[in-house]
N, C-alpha and C positions, 0 to 999 in steps of 0.2 A: 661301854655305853651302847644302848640297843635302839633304836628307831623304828616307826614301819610308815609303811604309807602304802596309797592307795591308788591303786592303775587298774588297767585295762589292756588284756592282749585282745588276738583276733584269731580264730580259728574259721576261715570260711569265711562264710558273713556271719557270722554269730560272735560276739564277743563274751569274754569271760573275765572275771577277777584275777588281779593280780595283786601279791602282798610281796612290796619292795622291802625287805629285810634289809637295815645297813648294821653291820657291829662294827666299832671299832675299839678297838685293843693296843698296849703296848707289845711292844716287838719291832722287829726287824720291814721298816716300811715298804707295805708290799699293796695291791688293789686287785682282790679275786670277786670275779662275778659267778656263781652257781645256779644253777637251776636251767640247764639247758636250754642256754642262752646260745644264741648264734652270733657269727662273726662279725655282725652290727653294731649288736650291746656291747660286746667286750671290748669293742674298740671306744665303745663310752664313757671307759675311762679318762681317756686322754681330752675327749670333749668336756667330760665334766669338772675332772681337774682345771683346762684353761679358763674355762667359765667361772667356777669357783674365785679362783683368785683375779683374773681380771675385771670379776665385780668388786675388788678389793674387800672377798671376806676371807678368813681365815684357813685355809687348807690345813686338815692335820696331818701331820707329820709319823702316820702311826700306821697299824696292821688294818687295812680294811678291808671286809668281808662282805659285799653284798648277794642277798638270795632272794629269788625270786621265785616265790612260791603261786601256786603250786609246783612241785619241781619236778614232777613225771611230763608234763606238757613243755614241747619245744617252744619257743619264746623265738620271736625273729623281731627286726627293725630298728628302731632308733628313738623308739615313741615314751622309752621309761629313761631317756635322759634327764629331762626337769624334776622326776619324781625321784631318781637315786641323789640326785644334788640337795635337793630337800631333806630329803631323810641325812642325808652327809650334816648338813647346816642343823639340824635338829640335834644334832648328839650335841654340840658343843651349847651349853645352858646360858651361854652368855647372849648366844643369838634373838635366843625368848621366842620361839616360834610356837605357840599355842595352840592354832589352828588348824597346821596341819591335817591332823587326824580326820575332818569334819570335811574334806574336800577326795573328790577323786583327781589325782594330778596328771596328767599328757602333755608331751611336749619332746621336740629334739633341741639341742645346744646346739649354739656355737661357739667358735673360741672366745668370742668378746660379750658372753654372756647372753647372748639375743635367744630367745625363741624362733623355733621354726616349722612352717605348718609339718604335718605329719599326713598319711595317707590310711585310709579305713574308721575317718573318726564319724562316719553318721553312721556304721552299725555297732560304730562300739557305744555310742552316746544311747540307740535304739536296746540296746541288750541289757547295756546297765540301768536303764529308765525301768527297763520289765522287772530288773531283777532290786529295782528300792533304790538306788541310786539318786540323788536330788541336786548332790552340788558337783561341778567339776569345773578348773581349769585347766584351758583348753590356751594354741596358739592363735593368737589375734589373726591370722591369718586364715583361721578356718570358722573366723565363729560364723559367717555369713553361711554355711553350711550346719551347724551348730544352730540356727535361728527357727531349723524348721521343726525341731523336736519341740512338743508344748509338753509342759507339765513339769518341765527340771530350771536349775538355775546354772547358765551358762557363763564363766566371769575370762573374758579372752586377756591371756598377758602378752607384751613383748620382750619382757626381758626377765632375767634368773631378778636382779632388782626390786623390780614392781613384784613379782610374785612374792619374795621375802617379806618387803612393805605391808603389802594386804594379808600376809598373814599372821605378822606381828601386831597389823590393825592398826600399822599406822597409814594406811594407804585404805582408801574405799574405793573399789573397781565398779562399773557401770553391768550392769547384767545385760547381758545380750539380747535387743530387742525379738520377736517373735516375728516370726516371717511369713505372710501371707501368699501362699500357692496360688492363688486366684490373681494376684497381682503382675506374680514373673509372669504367668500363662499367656494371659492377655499381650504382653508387651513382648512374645516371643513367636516369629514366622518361617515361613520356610523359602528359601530361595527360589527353587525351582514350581512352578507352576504347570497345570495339564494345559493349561488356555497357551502353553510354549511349544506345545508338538502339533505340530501339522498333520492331518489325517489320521491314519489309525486306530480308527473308530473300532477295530473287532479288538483291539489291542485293548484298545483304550477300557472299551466295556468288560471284559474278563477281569483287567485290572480291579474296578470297580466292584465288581462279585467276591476277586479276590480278599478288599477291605471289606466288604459287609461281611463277609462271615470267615474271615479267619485262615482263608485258605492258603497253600502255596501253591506256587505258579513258575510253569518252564517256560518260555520263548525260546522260539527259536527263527533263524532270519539272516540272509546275508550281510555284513558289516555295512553301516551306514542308514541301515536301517529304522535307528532311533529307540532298539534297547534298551541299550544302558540310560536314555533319557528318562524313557518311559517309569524304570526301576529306580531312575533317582525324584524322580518327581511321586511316585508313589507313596514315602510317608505323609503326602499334602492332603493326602483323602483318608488318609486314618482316624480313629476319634482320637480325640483329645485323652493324655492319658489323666487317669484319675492321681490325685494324693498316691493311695498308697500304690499304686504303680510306679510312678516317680519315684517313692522314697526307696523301692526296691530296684531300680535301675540305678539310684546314686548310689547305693549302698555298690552294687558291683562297679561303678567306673571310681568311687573313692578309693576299693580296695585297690583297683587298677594302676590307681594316680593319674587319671582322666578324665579327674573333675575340673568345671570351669570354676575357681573359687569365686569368682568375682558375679556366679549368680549364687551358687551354693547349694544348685538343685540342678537335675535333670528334666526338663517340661517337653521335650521335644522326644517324639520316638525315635530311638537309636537307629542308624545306619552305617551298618558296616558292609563294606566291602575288600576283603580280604585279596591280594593280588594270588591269582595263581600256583605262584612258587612259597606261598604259605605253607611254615611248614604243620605236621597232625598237631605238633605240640602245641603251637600258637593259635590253632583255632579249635581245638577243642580245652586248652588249659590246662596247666600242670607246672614242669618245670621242677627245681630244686624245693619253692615254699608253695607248690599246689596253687597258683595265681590263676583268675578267671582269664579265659581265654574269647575269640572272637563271636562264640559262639556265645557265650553268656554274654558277653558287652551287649549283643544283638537283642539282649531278651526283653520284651515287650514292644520290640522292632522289627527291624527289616534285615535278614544279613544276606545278600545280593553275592552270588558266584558268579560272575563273568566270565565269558569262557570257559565254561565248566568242562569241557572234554578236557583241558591242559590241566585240571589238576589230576595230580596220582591217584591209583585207585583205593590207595589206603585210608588218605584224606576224606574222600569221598563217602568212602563206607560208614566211616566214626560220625556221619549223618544220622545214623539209623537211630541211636538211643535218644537221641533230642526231638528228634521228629515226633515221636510216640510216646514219650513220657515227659518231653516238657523241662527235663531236666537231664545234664553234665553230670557222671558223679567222676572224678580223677581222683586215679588213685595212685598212690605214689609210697618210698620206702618210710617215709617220715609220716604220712596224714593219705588221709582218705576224705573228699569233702565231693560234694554234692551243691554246686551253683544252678540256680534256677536258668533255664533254657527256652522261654518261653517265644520263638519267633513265629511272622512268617518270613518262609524262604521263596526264593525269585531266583531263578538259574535261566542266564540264556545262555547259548550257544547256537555258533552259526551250523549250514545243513550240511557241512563236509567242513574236510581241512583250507580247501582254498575259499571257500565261502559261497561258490559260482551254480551250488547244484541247486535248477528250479528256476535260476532268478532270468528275467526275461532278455534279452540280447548280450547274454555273457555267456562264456564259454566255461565247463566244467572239467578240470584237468586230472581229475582226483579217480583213481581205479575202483571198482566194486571192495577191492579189499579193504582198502586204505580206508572207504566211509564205513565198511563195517566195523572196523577198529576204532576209526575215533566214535562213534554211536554205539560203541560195546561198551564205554563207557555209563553210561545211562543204564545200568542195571535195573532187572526185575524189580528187587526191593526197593531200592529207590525211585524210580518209576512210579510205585504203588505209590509211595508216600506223597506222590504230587499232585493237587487237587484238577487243577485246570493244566493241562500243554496246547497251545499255538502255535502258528506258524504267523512268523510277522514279515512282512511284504515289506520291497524299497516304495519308500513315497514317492511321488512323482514331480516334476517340476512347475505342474498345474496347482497341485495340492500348497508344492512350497511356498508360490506364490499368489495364493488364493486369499483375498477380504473376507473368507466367509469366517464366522462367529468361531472361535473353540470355544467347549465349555470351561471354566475355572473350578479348581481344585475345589473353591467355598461351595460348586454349586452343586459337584459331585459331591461334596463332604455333606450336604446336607443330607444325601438318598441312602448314603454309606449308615448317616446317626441314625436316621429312623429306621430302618433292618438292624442295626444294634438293638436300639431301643427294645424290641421286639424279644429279640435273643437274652438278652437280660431278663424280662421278665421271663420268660419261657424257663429259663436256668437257674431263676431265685434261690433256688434251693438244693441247688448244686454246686459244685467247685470248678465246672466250666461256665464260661461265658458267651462264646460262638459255636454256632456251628459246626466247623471242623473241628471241635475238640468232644464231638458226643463220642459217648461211648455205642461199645452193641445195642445196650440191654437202649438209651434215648436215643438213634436209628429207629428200631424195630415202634417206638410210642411214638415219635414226633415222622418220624417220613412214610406213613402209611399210602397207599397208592388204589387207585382206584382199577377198573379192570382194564381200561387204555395203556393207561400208563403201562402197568405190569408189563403188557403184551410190549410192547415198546423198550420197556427196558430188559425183557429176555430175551427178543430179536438182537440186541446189539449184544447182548451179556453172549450169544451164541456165536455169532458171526463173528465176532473182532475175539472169542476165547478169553475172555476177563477173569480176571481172579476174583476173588473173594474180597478182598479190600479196594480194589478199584468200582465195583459192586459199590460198595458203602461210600466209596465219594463221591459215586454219581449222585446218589441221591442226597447228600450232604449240602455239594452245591444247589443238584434241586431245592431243596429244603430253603436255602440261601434266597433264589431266585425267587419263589413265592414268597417274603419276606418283602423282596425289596416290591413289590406289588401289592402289599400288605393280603395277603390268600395267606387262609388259614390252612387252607387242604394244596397238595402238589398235584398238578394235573400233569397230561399229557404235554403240555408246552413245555412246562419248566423241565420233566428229563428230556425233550427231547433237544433244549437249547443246552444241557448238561452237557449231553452225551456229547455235541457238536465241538466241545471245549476238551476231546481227547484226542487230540490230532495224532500221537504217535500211535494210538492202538487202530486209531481208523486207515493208519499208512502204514502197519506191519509188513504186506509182503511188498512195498515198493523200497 
């Protein structure tokens, strides 16, 4: 007796068809899974076995063969439990399952027959919609994740039972209602607020240049300073992410399994902050099944390096391909995948290893070598690739205690939307969006300069020895800066408030 049925693996974020073959045959009772299954699936025998009969249906007693085709693509997880059980329950004709064929089945067992959620189902749900896809059940525990895909019919089960039922037709399942994006958005804030940090006004403002256009940003500043604040309150002034922003941020924390099921979507810009002793694997991705790492979680967010001199130099370096292409590609002995990477990054660190160099009535203990070595980390290349560096000052006891107004994140976020707004239109017709992501060829059309300027920005390109890419963020952020002024042309103000925003190249020989 033959079966098939109809799944979905996961490559990446990209999903693909899978054709769950069951045979079963007389012989010497035995349960083989084929098709370059991992040590998940095979162990889904025994999950499917207990499920089977403690829904009290029939287990046969015979040679079964499952294949899971295609069978050159490694297959990982737990997600073609409910769909091998199906196909099992199909061969036997007494069961009368009819419907099978006409559904896509997902789902993991457990031994008492239950459904249970699975991880990676909104780009499998997104892949299989593209490629004709219409009906699938799914576990009741992810449909609220499953509500946001429009166009297909979503039917959540909780148990081997109910799924049997509705497909025998004696059970009618409720279709998964549609979920409105504009609804979670609204009813979703952020903790931290700027109206929460006292002073740091040059701080504060860079930040702010940094969300309008896209930029990344170093700090750097004695401990206690109000960094780490500044960098956690910073996704409060980002725009709102769009639809399909979100749908590509959940697609990465599903595959993750750090999704909040209980909204079903991502509406908040990601922030990660990865500790230190992070190791390359776990923020760039990878591992034994190629899984996204901190640096994709991060993408269309914030991913925040604290104390960026303590991490290793190797960590540090696997910066480089995300910074400029936007995209992770990890490659490994099984898969090679490519996770979208689209952050800004924020790195502070303090001005030496005791934190004391500069800052006013504290003593600095640390030798000329010692800060050269921890500030040798901050290489060249990386360097270049950060749009704005500062230096951030301790506040003061006046400032902490001062009645005077901070502004709120709503009020920055307003000046933030309209220099987007701007950028958007400017990019309609290209595959960036801000600023920091021009290319050469829109630098050379969109930051033209006038004769001020030029003189201004070749005085500093001389004096401080600039590279060729620090060159193009100057004017990047210029470009930013008249934007949020709404100036259609970059004057001499805006490179010369740019320029002010490269504090390591204006302190090279100190």
């Amino acid at each position: 007796m033959l079966s098939k049925i109809k799944s979905f693996g996961l490559k990446g974020i990209d999903g693909y068809p899978v054709d769950v073959e069951v045979d079963i045959s007389n012989g010497i009772p035995k349960f083989d899974i084929v098709g370059l299954a991992d040590t998940a699936i095979k162990e889904s025998k025994e999950r499917v076995r207990s499920a089977i009969r403690n829904s009290a249906y029939a287990y046969p007693i015979k040679r079964i063969t499952i294949n899971l085709a295609p069978a050159d693509i490694k297959k990982e997880g737990s997600i073609y439990d409910l769909a091998i059980a199906i196909g099992i329950l199909c061969c036997d004709s007494e069961n009368k399952i009819t419907k099978a064929k006409d559904y896509v089945i997902i789902g993991e067992l457990s031994f008492d027959g239950g459904v249970k959620k699975v991880k990676g189902l909104l780009p499998l749900l997104i892949s299989a919609r593209e490629q004709g896809f219409k009906n699938f059940i799914v576990p009741k525990e992810n449909s609220l994740e499953a509500g946001f895909i429009q166009g297909i019919n979503v039917y959540p089960v909780e148990s081997l039972i109910e799924t049997v039922d509705f497909l025998q037709g004696n059970k009618q399942l409720t279709v998964v209602e549609p979920m409105q994006y504009e609804n979670v958005l609204k009813n979703d804030h952020y903790d931290l607020d700027f109206s929460f940090v006292k002073g740091q006004r040059r701080a504060k403002r860079a930040l702010e240049i940094a969300a309008a256009g896209g930029h990344n940003i170093l700090m750097i500043g004695p401990p206690g300073s109000g960094k780490s604040m500044l960098a956690k309150a910073f996704p409060s002034i980002l725009p709102d992410m769009t639809f399909e922003e979100a749908l590509e941020v959940t697609k990465i924390h599903s595959i993750a399994g750090e999704l909040d099921l209980k909204k079903g979507i991502v509406c908040k810009r990601p922030f990660r902050s990865p500790h230190h002793t992070a190791s390359t694997v776990s923020l760039t991705g990878g591992g034994p099944n190629s899984k996204p790492g901190e640096i994709s979680l991060a993408d269309n967010g914030v991913l925040f390096l604290d104390e960026f001199a303590e991490y290793s130099t190797k960590t540090i370096e696997t910066l480089r391909q995300p910074l400029e292409d936007g995209v992770i590609t990890v490659a490994r002995s099984n898969a090679t995948i490519t996770y979208p990477a689209n952050f800004t990054l924020i790195i502070s660190m303090n001005p030496c290893p005791c934190g004391n160099r500069g800052v006013k009535d504290k003593q600095c203990h640390c030798s000329a070598s010692q800060i050269n070595r921890y500030m040798s980390k901050l290489s060249g290349p990386i360097l270049d690739r950060i749009d704005l560096h500062i230096n951030v000052d301790n506040v003061t006891y006046e400032q902490l205690n001062s009645d005077s107004h901070e502004e709120t994140s709503s009020e920055i976020k307003k000046r933030v939307d309209k220099a987007r707004k701007i950028q958007l239109e400017r990019f309609k017709n290209d595959k960036n969006f801000c600023n920091a992501k021009m290319s050469v060829r829109q630098v050379k059309k969109y930051c033209q300069l006038d004769k001020e300027s030029e003189e201004l920005l070749g005085f500093a390109f001389k004096k401080w020895n600039l590279s060729a890419r620090a060159h193009d963020k100057i004017l990047k952020v210029a470009r930013t800066l008249a934007d949020m002024e709404g100036e259609k042309n970059i004057n001499a103000n805006h490179i010369g408030e740019a320029i002010s925003y490269r504090d390591i190249d204006r302190n090279k020989d100190q």
